[in-house]
Structure formats: C-alpha cells, structure tokens
C-alpha positions in Angstrom: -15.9 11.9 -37.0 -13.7 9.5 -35.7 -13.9 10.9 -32.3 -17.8 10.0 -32.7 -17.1 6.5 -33.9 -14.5 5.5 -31.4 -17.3 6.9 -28.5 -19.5 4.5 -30.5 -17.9 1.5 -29.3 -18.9 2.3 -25.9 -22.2 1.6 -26.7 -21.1 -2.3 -26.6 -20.8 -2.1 -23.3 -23.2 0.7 -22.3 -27.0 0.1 -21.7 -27.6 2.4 -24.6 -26.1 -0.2 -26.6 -29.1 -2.6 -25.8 -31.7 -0.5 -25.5 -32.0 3.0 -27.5 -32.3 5.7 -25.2 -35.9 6.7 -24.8 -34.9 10.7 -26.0 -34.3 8.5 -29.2 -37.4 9.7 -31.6 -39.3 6.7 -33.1 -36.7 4.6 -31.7 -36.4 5.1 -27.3 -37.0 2.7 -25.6 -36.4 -0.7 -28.4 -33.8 -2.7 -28.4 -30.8 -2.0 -31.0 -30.6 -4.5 -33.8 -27.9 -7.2 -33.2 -26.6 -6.7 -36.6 -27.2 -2.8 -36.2 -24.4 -3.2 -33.5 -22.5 -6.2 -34.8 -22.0 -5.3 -38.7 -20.6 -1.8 -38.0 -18.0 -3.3 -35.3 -16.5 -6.0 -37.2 -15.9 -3.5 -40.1 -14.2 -1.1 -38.0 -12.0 -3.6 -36.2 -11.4 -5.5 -39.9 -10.4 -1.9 -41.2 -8.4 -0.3 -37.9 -7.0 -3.9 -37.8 -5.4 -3.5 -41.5 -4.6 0.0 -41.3 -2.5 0.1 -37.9 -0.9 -3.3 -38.9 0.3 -2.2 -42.6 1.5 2.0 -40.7 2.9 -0.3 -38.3 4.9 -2.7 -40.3 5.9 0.5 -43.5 7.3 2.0 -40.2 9.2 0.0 -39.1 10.2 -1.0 -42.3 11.6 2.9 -42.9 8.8 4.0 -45.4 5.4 5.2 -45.6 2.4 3.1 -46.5 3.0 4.0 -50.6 6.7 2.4 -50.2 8.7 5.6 -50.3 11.0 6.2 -47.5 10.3 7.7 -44.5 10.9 11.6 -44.4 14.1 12.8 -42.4 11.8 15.1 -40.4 9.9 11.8 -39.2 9.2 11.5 -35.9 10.8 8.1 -35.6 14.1 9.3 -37.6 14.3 12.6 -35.8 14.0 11.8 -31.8 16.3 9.3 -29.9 16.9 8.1 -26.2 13.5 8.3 -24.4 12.0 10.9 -26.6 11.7 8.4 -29.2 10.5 5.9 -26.2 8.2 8.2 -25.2 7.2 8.6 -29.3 6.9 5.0 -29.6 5.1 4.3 -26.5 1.7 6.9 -27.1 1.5 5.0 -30.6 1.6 1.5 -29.9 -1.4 1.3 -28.4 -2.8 1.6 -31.8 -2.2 -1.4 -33.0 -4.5 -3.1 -30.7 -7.5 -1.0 -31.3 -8.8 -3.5 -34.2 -8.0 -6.9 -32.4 -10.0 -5.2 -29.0 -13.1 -4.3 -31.0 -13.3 -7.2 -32.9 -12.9 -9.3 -29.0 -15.5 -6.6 -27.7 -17.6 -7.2 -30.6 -17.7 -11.1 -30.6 -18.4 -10.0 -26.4 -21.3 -8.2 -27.3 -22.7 -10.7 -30.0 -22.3 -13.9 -27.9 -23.8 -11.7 -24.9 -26.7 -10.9 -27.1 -27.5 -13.8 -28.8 -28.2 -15.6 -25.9 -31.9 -16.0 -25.5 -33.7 -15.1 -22.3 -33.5 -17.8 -20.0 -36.4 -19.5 -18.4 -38.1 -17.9 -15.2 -37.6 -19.6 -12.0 -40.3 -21.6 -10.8 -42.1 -20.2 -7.8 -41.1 -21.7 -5.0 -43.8 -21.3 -1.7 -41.2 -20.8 1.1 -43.1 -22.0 4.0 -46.5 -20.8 3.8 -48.2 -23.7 5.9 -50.5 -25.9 3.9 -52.8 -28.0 5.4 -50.7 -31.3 6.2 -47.1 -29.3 6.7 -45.7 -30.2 10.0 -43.0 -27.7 11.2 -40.2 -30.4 10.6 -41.5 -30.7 7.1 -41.3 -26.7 6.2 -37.9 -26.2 7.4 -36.3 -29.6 5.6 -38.1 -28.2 2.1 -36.6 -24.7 2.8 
C-alpha cells in the first residue's frame, strides 16, 4: 500500500496527474480534481512530515517513539565505523519525504490554479493587402 501511494505522487508531475488516463472508465480523458490531487498530498506530507521527524528525533534521543529505550539489538546501537554510516545514510533520506511532497504539492497547486491564459492574437505575417508597400511588410514583421 505504501508502495502504491508513494507511486501516487508521481502523478503531480506526470500527465496522468492532469488528465485521467482515457483507459480510466467514466473518468479517461477529464481532468483530475484540483483538490482530488491537492487534499490527499498535503495529508501525506503533514503525516510522513510528523512521523519521520518524531522516529527521527526518539532516535536520536536513544528510544523508540513510546519513550522506552532503544533495544541493544538496534541497528544504531549495534553497528559502528561506516556500517553505522552506511545505516545512517539509506535512512536520512526519510526525513525529507514530507517537506518534498508538501513543496511538490504547493508546485502542482500553484501550477494548476493558474487559469488558461489568453490566445494570441493572429497576427497576418505579410500577406499583401491592398495599400502594403514591400518596405511596409517587412518593418511590421
């Protein structure tokens, strides 16, 4: 499940994420709710946010997230030298899993939100009207 929910967050940054995929029944083709994207994302990043920052800080505080200490067969009590670097390094990363989907989130929202701009007005680039001289066509172009 969380496998499924971390590939979810692809989908702020995937087409799919826009625009359900037409093999989508009842749904392929539409575009994907702002808040269907937004609500879901800033949840997870509040709760992977507040999880990895309280492991992080009973950790390295020598005791597990209920306050008992840490268990001598831990991982960071056991290994030492550039095992436990090794340890330490593969698990940090965590920590910044909930501040990068909330940024990606507030990406995709602001990228959203935005409303369709304008077109362009046509421009007629140098078909000859009546009173065009060729001077005049290639100064407007």
């Amino acid at each position: 499940m969380s496998e499924l929910l971390a590939f979810a967050a692809v989908g702020l940054i995937a087409g799919w994420g826009e625009v359900f995929p037409r093999w989508i029944p009842g749904l392929g083709g539409r575009r994907v709710p702002l808040p269907a994207a937004v609500v879901p994302a800033a949840l997870g990043a509040t709760m992977l946010t507040a999880i990895w920052t309280a492991t992080g800080v009973a950790i390295a505080a020598g005791s597990t997230l209920q306050g008992d200490p840490l268990p001598s067969d831990f991982p960071t009590q056991t290994l030492h030298g550039w095992h436990l670097a090794i340890f330490i390094a593969s698990y940090a990363p965590l920590l910044l899993w909930g501040p990068f989907l909330a940024l990606l989130t507030i990406a995709y929202w602001r990228r959203r939100r935005r409303t369709p701009a304008a077109p362009a007005p046509v421009r007629d680039h140098g078909a000859a009207r009546p009173c065009d001289k060729p001077t005049e066509r290639a100064q407007a172009a």
